[in-house]
C-alpha positions as CSV (number, residue, x, y, z in Angstrom):
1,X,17.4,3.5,72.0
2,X,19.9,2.1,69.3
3,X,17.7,-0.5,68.6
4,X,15.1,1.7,67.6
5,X,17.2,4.6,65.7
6,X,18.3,1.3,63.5
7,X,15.2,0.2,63.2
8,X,13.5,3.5,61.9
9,X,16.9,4.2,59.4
10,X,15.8,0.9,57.7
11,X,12.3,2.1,57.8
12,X,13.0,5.8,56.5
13,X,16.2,5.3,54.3
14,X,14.4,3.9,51.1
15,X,12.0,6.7,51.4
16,X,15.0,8.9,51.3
17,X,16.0,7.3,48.1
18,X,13.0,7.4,46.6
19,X,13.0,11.5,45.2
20,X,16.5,10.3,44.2
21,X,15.1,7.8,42.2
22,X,12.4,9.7,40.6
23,X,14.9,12.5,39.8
24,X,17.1,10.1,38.3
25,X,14.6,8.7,35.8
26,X,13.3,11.9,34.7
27,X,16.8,13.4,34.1
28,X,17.3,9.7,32.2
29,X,14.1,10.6,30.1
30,X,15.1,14.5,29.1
31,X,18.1,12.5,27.8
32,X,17.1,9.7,26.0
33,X,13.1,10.4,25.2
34,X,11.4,7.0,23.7
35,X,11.6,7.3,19.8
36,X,8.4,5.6,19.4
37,X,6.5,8.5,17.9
38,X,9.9,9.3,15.4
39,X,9.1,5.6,14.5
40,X,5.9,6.3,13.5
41,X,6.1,9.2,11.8
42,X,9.2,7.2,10.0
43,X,7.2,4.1,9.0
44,X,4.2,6.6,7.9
45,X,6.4,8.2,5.6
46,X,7.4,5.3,3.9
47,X,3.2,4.4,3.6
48,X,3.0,8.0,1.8
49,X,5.6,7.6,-0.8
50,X,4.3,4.2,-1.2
51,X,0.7,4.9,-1.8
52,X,1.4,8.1,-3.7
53,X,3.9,6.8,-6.3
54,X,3.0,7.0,-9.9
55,X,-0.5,9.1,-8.9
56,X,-1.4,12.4,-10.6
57,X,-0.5,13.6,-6.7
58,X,3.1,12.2,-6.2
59,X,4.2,16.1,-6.6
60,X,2.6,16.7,-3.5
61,X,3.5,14.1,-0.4
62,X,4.8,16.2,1.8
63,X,1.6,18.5,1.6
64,X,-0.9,15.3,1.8
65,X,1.9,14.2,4.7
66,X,1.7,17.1,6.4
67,X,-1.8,17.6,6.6
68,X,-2.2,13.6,7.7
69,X,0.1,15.5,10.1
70,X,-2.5,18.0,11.0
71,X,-5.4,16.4,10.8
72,X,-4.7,13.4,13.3
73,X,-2.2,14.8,15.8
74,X,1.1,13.2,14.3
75,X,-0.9,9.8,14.1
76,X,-1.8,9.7,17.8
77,X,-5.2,11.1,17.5
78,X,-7.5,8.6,18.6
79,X,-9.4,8.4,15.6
80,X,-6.4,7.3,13.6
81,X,-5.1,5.3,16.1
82,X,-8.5,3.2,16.4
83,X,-9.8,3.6,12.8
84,X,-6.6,4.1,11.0
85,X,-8.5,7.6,9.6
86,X,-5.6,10.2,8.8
87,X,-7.0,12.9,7.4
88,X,-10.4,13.2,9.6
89,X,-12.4,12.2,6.9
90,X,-16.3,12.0,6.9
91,X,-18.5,8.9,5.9
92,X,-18.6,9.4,1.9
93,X,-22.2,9.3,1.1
94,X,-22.0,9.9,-3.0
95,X,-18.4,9.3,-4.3
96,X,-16.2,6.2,-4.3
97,X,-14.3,5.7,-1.1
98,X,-12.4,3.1,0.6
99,X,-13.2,3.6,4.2
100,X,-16.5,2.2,6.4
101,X,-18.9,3.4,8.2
102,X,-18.1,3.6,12.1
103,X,-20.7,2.9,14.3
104,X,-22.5,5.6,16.7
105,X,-19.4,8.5,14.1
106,X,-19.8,10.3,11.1
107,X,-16.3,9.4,10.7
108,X,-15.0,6.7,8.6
109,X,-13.0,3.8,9.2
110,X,-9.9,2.1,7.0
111,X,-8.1,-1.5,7.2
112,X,-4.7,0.5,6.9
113,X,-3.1,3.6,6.3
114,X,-2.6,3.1,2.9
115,X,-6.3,2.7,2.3
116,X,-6.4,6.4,4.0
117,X,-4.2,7.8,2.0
118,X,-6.0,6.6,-1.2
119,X,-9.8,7.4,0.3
120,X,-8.2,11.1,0.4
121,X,-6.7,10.7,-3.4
122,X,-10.8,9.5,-4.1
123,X,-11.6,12.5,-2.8
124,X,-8.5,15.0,-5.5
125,X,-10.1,13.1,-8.0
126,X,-13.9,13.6,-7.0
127,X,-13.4,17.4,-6.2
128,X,-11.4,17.9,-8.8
129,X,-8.0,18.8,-7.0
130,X,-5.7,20.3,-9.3
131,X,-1.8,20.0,-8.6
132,X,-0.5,22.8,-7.0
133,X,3.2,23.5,-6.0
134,X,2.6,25.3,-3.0
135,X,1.3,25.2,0.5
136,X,-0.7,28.4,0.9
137,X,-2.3,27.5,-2.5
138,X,-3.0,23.8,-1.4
139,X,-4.6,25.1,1.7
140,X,-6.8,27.7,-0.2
141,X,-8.2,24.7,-2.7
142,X,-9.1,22.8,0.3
143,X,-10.5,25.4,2.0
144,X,-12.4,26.2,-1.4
145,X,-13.9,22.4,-0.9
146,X,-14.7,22.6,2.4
147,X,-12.5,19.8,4.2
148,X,-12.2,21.9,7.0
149,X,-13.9,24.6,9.3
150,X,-10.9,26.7,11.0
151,X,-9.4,29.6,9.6
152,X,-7.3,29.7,6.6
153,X,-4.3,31.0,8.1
154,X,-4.1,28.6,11.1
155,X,-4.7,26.0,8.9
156,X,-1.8,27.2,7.1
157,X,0.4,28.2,10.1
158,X,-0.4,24.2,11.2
159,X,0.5,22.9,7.5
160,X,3.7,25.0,7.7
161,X,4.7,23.8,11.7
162,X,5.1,19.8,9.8
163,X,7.2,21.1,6.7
């Protein structure tokens, strides 16, 4: 009989530990969450200030930042995470781009970021984007050009959740 209550403790004891274990870990998580997305949105910044310095939009990053924001899930959207596409942007069909078609998508494609960021500047200058200093008025001249569907408000409420 002692034989087999040692026998079943060795058995049953690491299966006592084990909610003990997972406990552990996800109080260890709650305090020290991975920074990998911080990163991101960190080294994306740096793109944006990069690709928008010395353009008639520099006065604007943290709208065209935010709305990257928006537009592809605080870069964890799939399509910018496989196509490097930040804003959601369409195949352009008549003005200059920098993206590619995608197969079997009416999305485009980029080699980087950066080329993102300045397919969307294309785009100001094609539609004629004026400079505006703030959000609700950048949202309305988009909305006025049809880069997106949803309502004006959410759009704004989402704009407003990243600045």
């Amino acid at each position: 009989m002692g034989r087999q209550l040692s026998t079943m403790r060795k058995r049953f004891f690491p299966l006592l530990l084990l909610p003990l274990g997972i406990g552990l870990s996800g109080f260890l998580l709650l305090k020290y969450p991975r920074k990998s997305s911080r990163k991101k949105t960190l080294s994306a910044s740096s793109v944006f200030d990069e690709a928008l310095k010395g353009s008639g939009y520099e006065s604007m990053t943290r709208f065209i930042f935010a709305q990257s924001q928006v537009e592809s899930a605080n870069f964890t959207s799939n399509l910018f995470i496989s196509q490097n596409n930040a804003f959601g942007m369409k195949n352009a069909r008549i003005r200059p781009t920098t993206g590619f078609p995608v197969e079997g998508t009416e999305f485009a494609g980029y080699t980087d970021l950066k080329s993102s960021i300045q397919d969307l500047l294309l785009w100001f200058d094609y539609t004629g984007f004026p400079n505006v200093s703030d959000v609700n008025t950048y949202v309305r001249k988009l909305k006025d050009r049809n880069y997106f569907e949803e309502g004006q408000q959410d759009y704004i409420n989402a704009m407003n959740s990243w600045l």
